[in-house]
VEXTORLUM-325433 format. One record per residue (C-alpha): x negated, y negated, z negated. Coordinates in steps of 0.25 Angstrom, whole numbers, padded with zeros to 4 digits, always signed. Layout:
<atoms>
XYZ ...
</atoms>
This chain:
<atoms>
-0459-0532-0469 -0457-0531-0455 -0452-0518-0450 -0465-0514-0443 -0472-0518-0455 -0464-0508-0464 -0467-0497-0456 -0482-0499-0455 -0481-0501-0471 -0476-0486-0473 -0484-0481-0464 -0495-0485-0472 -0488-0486-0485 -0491-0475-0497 -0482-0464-0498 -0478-0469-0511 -0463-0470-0503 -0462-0456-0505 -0455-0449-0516 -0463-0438-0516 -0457-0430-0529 -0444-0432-0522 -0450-0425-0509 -0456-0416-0517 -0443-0412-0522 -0437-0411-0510 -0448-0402-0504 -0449-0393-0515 -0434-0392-0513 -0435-0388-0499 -0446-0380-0500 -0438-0371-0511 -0424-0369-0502 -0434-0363-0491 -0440-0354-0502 -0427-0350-0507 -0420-0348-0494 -0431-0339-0488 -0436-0331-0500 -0420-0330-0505 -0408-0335-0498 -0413-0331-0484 -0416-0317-0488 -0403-0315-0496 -0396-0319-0484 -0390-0331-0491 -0397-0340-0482 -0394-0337-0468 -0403-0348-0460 -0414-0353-0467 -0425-0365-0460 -0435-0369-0468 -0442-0382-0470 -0455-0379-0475 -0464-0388-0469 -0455-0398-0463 -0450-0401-0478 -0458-0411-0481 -0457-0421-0471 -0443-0417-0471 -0441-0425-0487 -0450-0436-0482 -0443-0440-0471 -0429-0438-0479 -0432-0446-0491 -0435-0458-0482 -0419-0456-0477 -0415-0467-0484 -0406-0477-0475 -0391-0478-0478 -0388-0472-0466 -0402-0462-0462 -0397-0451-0457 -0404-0437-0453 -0401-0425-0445 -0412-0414-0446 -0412-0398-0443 -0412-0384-0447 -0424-0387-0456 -0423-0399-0461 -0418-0397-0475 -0428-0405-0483 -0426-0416-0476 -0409-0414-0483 -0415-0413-0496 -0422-0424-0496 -0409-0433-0489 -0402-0426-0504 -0396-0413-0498 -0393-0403-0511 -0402-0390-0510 -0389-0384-0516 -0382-0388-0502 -0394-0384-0494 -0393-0369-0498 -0380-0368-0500 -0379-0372-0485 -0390-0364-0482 -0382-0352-0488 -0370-0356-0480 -0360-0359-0494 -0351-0369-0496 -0356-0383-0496 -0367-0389-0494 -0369-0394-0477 -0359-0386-0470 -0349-0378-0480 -0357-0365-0472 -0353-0367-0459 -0368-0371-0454 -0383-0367-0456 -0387-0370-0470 -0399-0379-0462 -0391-0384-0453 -0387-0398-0464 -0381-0410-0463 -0378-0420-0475 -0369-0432-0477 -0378-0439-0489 -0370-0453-0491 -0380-0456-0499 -0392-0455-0491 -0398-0448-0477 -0386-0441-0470 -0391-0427-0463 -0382-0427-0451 -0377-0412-0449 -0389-0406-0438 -0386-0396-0431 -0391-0381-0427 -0396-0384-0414 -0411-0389-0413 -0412-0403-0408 -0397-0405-0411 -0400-0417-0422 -0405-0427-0413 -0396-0434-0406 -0385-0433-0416 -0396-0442-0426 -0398-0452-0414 -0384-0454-0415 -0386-0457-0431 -0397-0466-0426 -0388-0473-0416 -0378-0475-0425 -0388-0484-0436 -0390-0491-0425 -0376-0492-0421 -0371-0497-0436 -0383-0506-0436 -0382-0515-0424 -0368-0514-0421 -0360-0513-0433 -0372-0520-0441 -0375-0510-0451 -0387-0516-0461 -0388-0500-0466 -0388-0491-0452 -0399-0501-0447 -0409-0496-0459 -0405-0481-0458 -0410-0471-0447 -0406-0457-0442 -0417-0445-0444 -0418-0432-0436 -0426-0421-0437 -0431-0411-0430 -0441-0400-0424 -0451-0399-0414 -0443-0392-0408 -0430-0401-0406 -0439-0411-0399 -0436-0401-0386 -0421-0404-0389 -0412-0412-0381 -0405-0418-0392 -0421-0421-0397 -0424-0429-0384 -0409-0436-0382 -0410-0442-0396 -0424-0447-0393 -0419-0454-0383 -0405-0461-0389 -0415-0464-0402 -0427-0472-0394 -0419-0478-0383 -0407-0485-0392 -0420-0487-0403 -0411-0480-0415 -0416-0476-0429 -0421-0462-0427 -0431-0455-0433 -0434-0442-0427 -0444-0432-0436 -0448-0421-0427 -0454-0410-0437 -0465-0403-0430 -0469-0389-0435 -0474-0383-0421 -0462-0373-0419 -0449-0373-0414 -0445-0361-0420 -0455-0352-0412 -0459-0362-0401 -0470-0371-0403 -0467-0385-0403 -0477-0387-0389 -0465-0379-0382 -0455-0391-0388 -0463-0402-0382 -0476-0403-0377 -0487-0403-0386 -0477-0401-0397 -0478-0415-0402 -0465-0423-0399 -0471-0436-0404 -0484-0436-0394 -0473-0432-0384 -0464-0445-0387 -0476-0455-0390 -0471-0463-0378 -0457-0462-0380 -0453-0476-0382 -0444-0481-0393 -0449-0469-0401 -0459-0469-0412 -0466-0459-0416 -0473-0454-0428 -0479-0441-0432 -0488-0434-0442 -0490-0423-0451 -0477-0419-0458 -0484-0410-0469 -0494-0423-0472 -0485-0428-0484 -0493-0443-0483 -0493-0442-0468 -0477-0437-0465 -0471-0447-0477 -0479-0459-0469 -0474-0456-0456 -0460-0452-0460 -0458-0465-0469 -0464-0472-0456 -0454-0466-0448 -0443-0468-0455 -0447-0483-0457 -0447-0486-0443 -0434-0480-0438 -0428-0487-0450 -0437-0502-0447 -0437-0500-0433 -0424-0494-0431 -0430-0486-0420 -0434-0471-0418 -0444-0462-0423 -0451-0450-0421 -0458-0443-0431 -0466-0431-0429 -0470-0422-0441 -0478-0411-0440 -0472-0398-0450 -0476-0383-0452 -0463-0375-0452 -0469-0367-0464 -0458-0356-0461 -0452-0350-0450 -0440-0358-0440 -0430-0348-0450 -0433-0338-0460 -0431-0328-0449 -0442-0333-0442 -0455-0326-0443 -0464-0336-0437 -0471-0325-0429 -0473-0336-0417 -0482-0343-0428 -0499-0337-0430 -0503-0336-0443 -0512-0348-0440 -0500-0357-0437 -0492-0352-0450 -0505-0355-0459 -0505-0367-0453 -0493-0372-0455 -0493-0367-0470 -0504-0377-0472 -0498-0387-0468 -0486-0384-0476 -0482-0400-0483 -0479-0393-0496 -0493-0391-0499 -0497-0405-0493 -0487-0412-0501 -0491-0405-0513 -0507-0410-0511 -0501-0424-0508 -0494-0426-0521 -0501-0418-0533 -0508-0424-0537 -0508-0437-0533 -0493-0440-0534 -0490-0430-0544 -0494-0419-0552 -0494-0403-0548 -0483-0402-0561 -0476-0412-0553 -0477-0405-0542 -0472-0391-0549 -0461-0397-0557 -0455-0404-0542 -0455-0390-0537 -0449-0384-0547 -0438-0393-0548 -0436-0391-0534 -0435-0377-0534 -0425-0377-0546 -0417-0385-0537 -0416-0376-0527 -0415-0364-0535 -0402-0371-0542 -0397-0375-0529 -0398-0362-0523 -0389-0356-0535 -0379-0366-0532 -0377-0365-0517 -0377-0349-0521 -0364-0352-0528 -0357-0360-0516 -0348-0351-0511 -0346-0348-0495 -0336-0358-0490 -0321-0354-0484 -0321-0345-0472 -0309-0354-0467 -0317-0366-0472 -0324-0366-0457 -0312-0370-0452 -0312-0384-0459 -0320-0397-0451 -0319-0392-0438 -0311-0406-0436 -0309-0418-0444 -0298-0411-0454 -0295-0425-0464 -0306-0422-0471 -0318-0432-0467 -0332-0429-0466 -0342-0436-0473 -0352-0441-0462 -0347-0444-0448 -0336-0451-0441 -0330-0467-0442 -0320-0461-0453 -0332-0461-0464 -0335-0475-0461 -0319-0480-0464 -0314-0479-0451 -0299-0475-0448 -0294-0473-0437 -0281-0483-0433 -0268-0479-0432 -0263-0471-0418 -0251-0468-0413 -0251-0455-0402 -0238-0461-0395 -0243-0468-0382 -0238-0482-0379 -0240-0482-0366 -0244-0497-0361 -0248-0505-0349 -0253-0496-0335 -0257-0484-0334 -0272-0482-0337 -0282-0472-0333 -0289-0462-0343 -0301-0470-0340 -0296-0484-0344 -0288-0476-0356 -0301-0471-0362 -0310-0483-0360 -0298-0491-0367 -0299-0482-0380 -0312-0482-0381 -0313-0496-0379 -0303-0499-0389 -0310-0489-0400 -0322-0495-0398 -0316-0508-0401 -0308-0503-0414 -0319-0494-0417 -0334-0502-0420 -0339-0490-0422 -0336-0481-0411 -0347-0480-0400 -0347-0475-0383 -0358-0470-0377 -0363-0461-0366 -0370-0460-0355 -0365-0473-0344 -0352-0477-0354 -0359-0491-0357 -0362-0502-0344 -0357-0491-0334 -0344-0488-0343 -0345-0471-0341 -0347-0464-0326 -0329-0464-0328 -0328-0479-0332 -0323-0475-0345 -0333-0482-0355 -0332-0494-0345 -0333-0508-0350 -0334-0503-0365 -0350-0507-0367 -0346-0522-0362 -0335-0523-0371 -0342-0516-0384 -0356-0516-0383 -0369-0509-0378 -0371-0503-0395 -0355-0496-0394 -0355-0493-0378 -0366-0486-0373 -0373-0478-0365 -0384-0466-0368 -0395-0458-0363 -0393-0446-0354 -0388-0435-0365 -0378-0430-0369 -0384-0423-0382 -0388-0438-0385 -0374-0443-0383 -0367-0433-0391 -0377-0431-0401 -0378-0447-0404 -0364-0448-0404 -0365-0437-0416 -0374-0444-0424 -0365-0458-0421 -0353-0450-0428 -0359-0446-0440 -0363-0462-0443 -0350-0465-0441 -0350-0470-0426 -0339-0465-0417 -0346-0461-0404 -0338-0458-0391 -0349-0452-0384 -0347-0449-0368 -0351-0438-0361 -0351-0442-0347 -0346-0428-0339 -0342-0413-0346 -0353-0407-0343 -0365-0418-0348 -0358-0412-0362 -0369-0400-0361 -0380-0407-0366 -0372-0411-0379 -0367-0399-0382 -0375-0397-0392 -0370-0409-0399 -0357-0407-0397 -0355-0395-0403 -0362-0401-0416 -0355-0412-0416 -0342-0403-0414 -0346-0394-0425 -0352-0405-0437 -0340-0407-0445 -0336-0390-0445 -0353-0389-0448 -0353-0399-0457 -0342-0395-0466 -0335-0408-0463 -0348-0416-0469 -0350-0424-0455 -0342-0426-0442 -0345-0434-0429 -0333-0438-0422 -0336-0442-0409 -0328-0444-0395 -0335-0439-0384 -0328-0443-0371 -0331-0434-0359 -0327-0434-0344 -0323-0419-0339 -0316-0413-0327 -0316-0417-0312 -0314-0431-0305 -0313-0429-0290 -0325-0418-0288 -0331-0410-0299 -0343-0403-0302 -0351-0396-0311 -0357-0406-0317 -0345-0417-0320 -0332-0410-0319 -0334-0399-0330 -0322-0400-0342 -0327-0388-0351 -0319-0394-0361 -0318-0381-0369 -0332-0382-0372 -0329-0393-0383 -0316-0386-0388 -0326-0375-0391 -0335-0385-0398 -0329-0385-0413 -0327-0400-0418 -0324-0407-0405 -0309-0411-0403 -0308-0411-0389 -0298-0420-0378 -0297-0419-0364 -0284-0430-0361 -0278-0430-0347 -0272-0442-0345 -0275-0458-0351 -0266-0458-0362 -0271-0445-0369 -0285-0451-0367 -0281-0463-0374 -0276-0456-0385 -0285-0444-0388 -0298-0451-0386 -0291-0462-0397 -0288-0450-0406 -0302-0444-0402 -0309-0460-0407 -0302-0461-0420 -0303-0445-0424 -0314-0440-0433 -0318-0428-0423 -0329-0427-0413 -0319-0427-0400 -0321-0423-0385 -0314-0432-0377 -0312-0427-0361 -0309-0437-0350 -0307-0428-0339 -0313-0437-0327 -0302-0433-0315 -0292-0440-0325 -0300-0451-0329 -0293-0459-0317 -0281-0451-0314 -0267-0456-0311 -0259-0446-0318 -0271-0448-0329 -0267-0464-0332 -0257-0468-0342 -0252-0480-0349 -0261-0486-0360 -0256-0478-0373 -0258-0487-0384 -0270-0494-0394 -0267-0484-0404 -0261-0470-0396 -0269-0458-0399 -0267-0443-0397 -0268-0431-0408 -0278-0422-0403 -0272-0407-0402 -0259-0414-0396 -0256-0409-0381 -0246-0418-0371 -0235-0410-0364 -0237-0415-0349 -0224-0410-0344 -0214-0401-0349 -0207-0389-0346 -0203-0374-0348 -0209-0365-0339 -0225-0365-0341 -0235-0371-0350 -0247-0378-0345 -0258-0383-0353 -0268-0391-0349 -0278-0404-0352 -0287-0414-0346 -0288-0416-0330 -0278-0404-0327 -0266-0411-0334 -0260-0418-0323 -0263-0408-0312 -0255-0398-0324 -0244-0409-0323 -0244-0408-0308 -0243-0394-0306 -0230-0393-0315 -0223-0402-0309 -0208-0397-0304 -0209-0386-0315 -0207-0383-0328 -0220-0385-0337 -0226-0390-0350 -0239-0397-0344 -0248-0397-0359 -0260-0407-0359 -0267-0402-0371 -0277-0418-0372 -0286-0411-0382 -0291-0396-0383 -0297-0398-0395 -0288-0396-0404 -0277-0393-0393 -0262-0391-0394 -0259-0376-0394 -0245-0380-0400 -0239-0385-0389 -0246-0377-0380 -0240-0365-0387 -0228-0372-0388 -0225-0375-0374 -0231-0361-0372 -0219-0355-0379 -0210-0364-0371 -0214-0360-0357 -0220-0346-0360 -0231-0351-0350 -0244-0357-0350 -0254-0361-0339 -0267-0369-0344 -0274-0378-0334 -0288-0383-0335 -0300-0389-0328 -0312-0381-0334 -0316-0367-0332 -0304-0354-0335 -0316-0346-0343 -0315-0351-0359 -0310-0363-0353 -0300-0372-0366 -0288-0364-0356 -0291-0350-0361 -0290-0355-0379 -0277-0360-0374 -0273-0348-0366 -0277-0338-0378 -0270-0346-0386 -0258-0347-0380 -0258-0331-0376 -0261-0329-0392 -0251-0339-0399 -0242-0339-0388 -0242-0326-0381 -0227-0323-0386 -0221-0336-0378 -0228-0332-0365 -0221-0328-0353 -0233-0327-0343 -0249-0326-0346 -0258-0339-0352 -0264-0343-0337 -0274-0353-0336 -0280-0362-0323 -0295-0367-0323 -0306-0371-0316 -0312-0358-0312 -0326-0355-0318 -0333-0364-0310 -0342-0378-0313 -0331-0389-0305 -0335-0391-0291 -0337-0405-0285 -0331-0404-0272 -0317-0410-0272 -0311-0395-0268 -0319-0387-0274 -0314-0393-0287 -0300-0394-0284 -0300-0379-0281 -0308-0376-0295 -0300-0385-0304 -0284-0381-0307 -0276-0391-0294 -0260-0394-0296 -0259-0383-0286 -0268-0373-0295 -0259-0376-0307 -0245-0377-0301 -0248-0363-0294 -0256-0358-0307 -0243-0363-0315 -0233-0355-0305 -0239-0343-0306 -0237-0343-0323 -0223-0347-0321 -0221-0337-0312 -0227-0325-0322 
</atoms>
């Protein structure tokens, strides 16, 4: 039968499809944890967060019994729990996470509702996140990697299965809601995007989220997109649509969106009164609750009311036997929060090229320095290029890195050579780009995302931090090791807008390894490291040093790759320290020339090498740090407090620090050269300690 043909047959077929005691089941099982928690485990203050799902339950189960493709993946939200029992999730996990034990999604380091779930043998639920909106584009990576695994690496599997995200009416006003529309319609992926309608986003009607409050009358023209909706409480009208939904992403491998309408039979959280509701709206939704509906559906035509009441019991047994067993899990380690921040040997289940049989070759961290000297541009694009060549699974993208080759040349020439599907460029967004590179990790896809300047990192942030934070969240169940290259710092003018480094802002971000390499050869060798680790890693190429003089070396080696946590002693000597990084390393170097210094260029922050700083420390009994971005909580001040606290003994002189001032970068020529730390700033900054 032709694909077209298949999906006008289920959308007229009979709902025989359906396994509607296993639904049942499922339901009845849902429907008793939300019982449980707010008669019980809420009150007794066992449960500290409880959302629940009466209402969207339903539609939940159907949709996750049609999840059946080797590699269907889905991300939901903070109340989508049914949906996790019917992929196979234990209720005996679910409140035990709930009630923050040991086990279960996260070992009790996140919201019991906040699930993820590796499932090898069916649906995986990749980890969402707290933030509303959040799940989107990380799924539209998912998508893009079927799509990656099916026409590149020809994958028979990947080209059946699809990626599934859910959401509310009130995540169709999120950014991330809108970027991975986008991605999914204009690179056709196999998306299905199920939009549970209950009217309210929290207290706010959905009319204030988009006009009219229907997303699917809004996107009827959106092209690319189909788009289906109905009655979610209509258990012959939802099980249609959604069978039909599914059959087209999966036939047609391209998106959908599926509307539902759902009462939210409860409030947003057991702490919310629904006082913003009338009486007339909460009666309403009441009768349109799908447990009842469901129930006139099947007794008596599909089975018997004894049926029925033996299904229910069942289920409620289940759950009363679960919640005795996650009662007895105990509360894990305090000091157990300290494990998964990082890759520690011990390898997660879902995520990164490791879990498909990948190893990464031998290295060697000794240069062997050959041919002219090179520029950190040519450096970089070199490694990338050869990666890619090693590496069939590795991907570059970004906005401009294909045909234009990156606003800094760096991606140049790499689309020719390896192809539109592995070199690519993307829509304007950088929530999309990081968010799709989270989802490309977790199928086992190593994305080097770029984000063009520092500052166009805002929009991501969001993504970042979750991307930073799964492994630790997750109790090492996923990871997405990535390599996000970004330009920082200023070229020959700056402004606010281009120049920013802010790199302290990712060191903060718990996860991210963090590199900021001065000169070609440290590039060459940390963003090797940084493409062959098993961390998601932030990779700085500061712009002014891109094409420097003092920045080029000799080509370093095919296999010459640099520890991360291991700084370079620039220069030697016995009078002062002077640590430092990135674009201020060779002004640094300059400024100590004639005298008697160890010159430190720390090439990661994250971790960074507190050891030799404290070491030379305690040689010179002097220390002078030098960077680029602002004084105030600038990465200076962690190295100055620890430095004054470990090292305080050994100093002759106070910790003294020399920065940009407070201020966004200016573009006039002068203006910046008086902001940013000159030779002359440093040399006079440096006399003054030795002269303590």
């Amino acid at each position: 039968m032709a694909r077209t043909g298949t999906i006008a047959a289920l959308r007229n077929a009979p709902d025989t499809a359906v396994d509607w005691r296993k639904l049942l089941r499922h339901l009845a099982m849902s429907r008793a944890l939300d019982e449980m928690e707010e008669s019980r485990l809420v009150p007794e203050k066992k449960v500290l967060y409880q959302f629940s799902a009466r209402g969207h339950d339903m539609a939940q189960i159907l949709l996750g019994l049609q999840l059946d493709g080797p590699h269907d993946a889905v991300c939901g939200y903070y109340r989508s729990r049914p949906l996790l029992l019917a992929l196979g999730v234990d209720p005996e996990d679910a409140l035990g996470s709930a009630m923050g034990r040991a086990g279960g999604y996260s070992d009790g380091r996140d919201i019991g509702v906040v699930f993820n779930y590796p499932n090898p043998g069916g649906a995986t639920a990749l980890p969402m996140c707290g933030g509303v909106g959040a799940q989107y584009t990380p799924t539209a990576g998912w998508a893009q990697a079927l799509d990656f695994y099916a026409k590149v690496l020809g994958s028979a599997e990947h080209a059946r299965s699809i990626a599934v995200v859910l959401g509310g009416d009130g995540s169709v006003a999120s950014n991330g809601f809108w970027s991975a529309l986008t991605i999914a319609t204009t690179q056709k992926l196999p998306m299905l995007f199920y939009v549970e309608d209950n009217g309210f986003g929290i207290s706010v009607p959905s009319s204030f989220q988009t006009p009219g409050g229907n997303i699917a009358a809004n996107l009827a023209s959106w092209q690319g997109l189909r788009i289906l909706s109905g009655d979610g409480t209509d258990p012959g009208e939802a099980s249609r649509l959604i069978a039909e939904a599914v059959a087209h992403v999966r036939e047609e491998h391209a998106p959908v969106m599926l509307r539902l309408t759902v009462p939210r039979l409860q409030g947003h959280s057991f702490q919310d009164t629904q006082t913003y509701k009338g009486e007339n709206v909460v009666k309403a939704e009441w009768a349109r609750d799908p447990w009842h509906k469901l129930k006139s559906y099947l007794v008596p035509a599909r089975m018997s009311g004894q049926e029925w009441d033996a299904e229910v019991e069942a289920a409620s047994a289940r759950v009363e036997t679960a919640c005795a067993a996650a009662q007895l899990r105990p509360v894990a380690k305090p000091g157990s929060v300290m494990k998964h921040v990082f890759y520690d040997g011990e390898m997660q289940q879902v995520g990164g090229l490791r879990n498909h049989g990948w190893q990464p070759p031998a290295v060697t961290d000794m240069p062997r320095p050959e041919g002219q000297r090179i520029n950190m541009v040519t450096a970089i694009r070199r490694v990338l290029d050869q990666e890619l060549a090693s590496n069939p699974h590795m991907v570059v993208f970004g906005e401009d890195v294909g045909a234009k080759g990156g606003v800094h040349a760096v991606t140049l020439g790499l689309q020719e050579k390896f192809g539109a599907e592995r070199v690519f460029d993307t829509s304007l967004s950088e929530e999309g780009i990081i968010g799709r590179a989270v989802g490309m990790a977790l199928a086992g896809l190593l994305p080097v995302p770029e984000i063009q300047f520092r500052k166009y990192a805002e929009p991501a942030t969001e993504q970042l931090n979750d991307c930073g934070s799964m492994r630790w969240r997750t109790n090492n169940r996923f990871a997405a090791p990535m390599v996000v290259r970004m330009p920082v710092g200023f070229f020959k003018c700056g402004d606010p807008w281009h120049s920013q480094t802010n790199e302290v802002a990712f060191v903060h971000s718990p996860g991210w390894m963090v590199a900021s390499p001065s000169n070609a050869e440290d590039a060459v060798g940390l963003l090797r490291t940084a493409l062959r680790g098993n961390d998601p890693v932030i990779f700085l190429e500061h712009r002014a040093m891109l094409d420097h003089s003092w920045a080029r070396r000799p080509w370093p080696g095919d296999d010459f790759a640099l520890p991360f946590g291991k700084a370079k002693l620039v220069s030697e000597g016995k009078d002062a320290t002077i640590v430092t990084w990135g674009g201020m390393v060779d002004r640094c170097e300059s400024a100590a020339k004639g005298l008697s210094i160890d010159v430190i260029d720390l090439r990661t922050l994250m971790p960074w090498d507190r050891e030799t700083v404290l070491a030379s420390v305690a040689k010179t009994h002097r220390c002078l740090i030098v960077h680029e971005d602002l004084q105030t909580a600038g990465f200076g001040a962690e190295i100055a407090a620890v430095v004054a606290s470990e090292g305080f003994t050994t100093l002759d002189a106070p910790v003294e620090r020399l920065t940009m001032p407070d201020i966004p970068s200016p573009h006039n020529p002068a203006l910046l050269e008086w902001a940013v730390p000159s030779v002359a700033a440093i040399r006079a900054k440096l006399e003054d300690v030795l002269g303590f």
